[in-house]
C-alpha positions, 0 to 999 in steps of 0.5 A: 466492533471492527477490526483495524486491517494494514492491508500492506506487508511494508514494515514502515506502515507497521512501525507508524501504527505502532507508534500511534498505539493503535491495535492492527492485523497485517493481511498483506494483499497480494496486487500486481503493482505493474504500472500501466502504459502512460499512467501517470504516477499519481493515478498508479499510486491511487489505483494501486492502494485501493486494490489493495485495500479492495483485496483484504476488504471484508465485513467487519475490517477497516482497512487501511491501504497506502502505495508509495511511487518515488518519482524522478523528472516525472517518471516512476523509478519502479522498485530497487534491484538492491539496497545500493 
């Protein structure tokens, strides 16, 4: 039997697969999420979610692992400062 991993510390993501009823451990990755230099965001978002998911992988999980860039005029906004 396998274990379902949310490879993530986002509340969001845990909040959905509660909603959806399913039974998950949180193992949240440690990953530096520095974008690299021309990377398009789309790239950093897939590059990002798999090191993730690579970071918390092991036998018998099944990792679920995600990384949301919001992007504005073509260029990452990067992480809020605050909540304004």
């Amino acid at each position: 039997m396998t274990t379902l991993v949310l490879g993530s510390a986002s509340p969001r993501r845990r909040e959905l697969l509660a909603l959806l009823g399913v039974t998950f451990e949180v193992h949240a990755a440690e990953v530096d999420e520095t974008l690299l230099p021309g990377e398009p965001p789309l790239a950093a978002a897939r590059r990002l979610a798999l090191a993730k998911a690579r970071a918390v992988a092991g036998a018998g999980l099944t990792v679920v692992a995600a990384d949301t860039l919001v992007v504005l005029d073509g260029s990452p906004l990067g992480k809020p400062a605050d909540a304004a």
